[in-house]
C-alpha positions in Angstrom: 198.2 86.5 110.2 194.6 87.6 110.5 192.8 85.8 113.5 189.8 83.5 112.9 188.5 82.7 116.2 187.5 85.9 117.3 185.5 86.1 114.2 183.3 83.1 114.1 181.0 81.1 116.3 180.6 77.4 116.9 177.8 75.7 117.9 177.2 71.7 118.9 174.6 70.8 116.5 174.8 67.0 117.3 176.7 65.8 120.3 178.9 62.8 118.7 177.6 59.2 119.6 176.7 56.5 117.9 173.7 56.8 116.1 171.5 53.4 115.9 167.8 55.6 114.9 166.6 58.8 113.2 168.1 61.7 115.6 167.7 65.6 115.6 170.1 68.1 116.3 169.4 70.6 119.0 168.3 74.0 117.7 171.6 76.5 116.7 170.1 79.8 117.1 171.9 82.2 114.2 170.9 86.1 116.3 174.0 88.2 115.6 175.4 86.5 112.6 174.6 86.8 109.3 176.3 82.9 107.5 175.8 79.6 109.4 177.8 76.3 107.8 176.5 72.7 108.9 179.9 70.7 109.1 178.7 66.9 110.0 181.4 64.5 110.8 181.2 60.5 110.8 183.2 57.4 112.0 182.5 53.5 111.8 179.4 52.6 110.0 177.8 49.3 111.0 175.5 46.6 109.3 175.7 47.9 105.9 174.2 51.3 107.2 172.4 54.1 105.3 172.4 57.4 107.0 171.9 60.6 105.3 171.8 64.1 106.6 169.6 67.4 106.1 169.5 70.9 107.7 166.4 72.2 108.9 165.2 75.9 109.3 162.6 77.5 111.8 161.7 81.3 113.2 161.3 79.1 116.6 162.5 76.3 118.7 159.3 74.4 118.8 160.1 70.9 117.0 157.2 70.9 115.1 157.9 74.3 113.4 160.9 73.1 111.5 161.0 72.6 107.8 163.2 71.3 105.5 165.9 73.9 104.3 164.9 74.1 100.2 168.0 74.3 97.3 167.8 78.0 96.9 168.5 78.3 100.5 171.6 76.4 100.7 175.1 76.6 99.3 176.6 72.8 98.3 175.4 69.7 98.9 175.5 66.7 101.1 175.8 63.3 100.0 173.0 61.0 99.2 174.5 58.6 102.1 176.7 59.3 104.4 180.4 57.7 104.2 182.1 56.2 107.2 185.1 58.5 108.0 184.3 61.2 106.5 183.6 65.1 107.3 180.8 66.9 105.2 180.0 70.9 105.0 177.0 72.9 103.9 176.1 76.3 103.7 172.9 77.9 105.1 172.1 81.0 103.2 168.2 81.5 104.1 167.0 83.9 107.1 165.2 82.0 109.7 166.7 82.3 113.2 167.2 78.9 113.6 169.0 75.6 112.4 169.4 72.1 112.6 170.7 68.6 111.1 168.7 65.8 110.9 170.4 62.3 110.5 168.2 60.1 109.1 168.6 56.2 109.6 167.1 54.9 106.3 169.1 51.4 106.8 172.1 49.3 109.0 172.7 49.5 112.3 174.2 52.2 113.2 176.6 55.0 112.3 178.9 57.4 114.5 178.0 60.7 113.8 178.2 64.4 115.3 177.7 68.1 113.4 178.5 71.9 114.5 177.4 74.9 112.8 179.7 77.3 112.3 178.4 81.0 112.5 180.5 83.9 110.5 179.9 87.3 109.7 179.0 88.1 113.7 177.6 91.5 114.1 179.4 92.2 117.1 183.0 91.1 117.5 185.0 89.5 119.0 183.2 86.4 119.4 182.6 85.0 122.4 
């Protein structure tokens, strides 16, 4: 059997908690690999909530820097609204340095909710 963990990275993206607002990830930086996958995972929803999800691209950490990832740059899609329960994956295929999900409250209460970002194709293995 051919060993996977030496082989990939992952990254907290968005430390698991109950989500009652708009909250973003922390910046995954992607030096030394060359694919990144957002995985965002969810539990109970409450009040009827409406939560959606979106990955973010910048060449730095400063929050204001960060941009929408666009279609081309991204393999699959997440859903309109998140689903209570559920786990969701989306590939990042653009070249900016770094990442990072944005969980957007658009209605409810709240939602819980966390995300990694797995890293593949590391230039120098094994991965720590």
């Amino acid at each position: 059997m051919r060993d996977l963990a030496n082989n990939l990275g992952a990254v907290l993206a968005l430390s698991p908690a109950v989500q009652a607002a708009t909250i973003k990830g922390v910046a995954v930086d992607l030096l030394g690999f060359e694919s990144a996958m957002l995985v965002v995972n969810t539990g109970a929803i409450v009040g009827a909530g409406d939560y959606t999800a979106r990955l973010q691209e910048s060449d730095t950490t400063t929050d204001a820097d960060f941009v929408d990832v666009t279609a081309p740059k991204l393999i699959g899609a997440l859903p309109a609204s998140l689903t209570a329960d559920g786990a969701f994956k989306q590939g990042y295929i653009g070249t900016k340095r770094y990442i990072r999900v944005v969980v957007t409250k658009n209605s409810g209460t709240s939602i819980a909710a966390g995300a990694v970002v797995v890293k593949g194709r590391a230039r120098s293995k094994p991965v720590a």
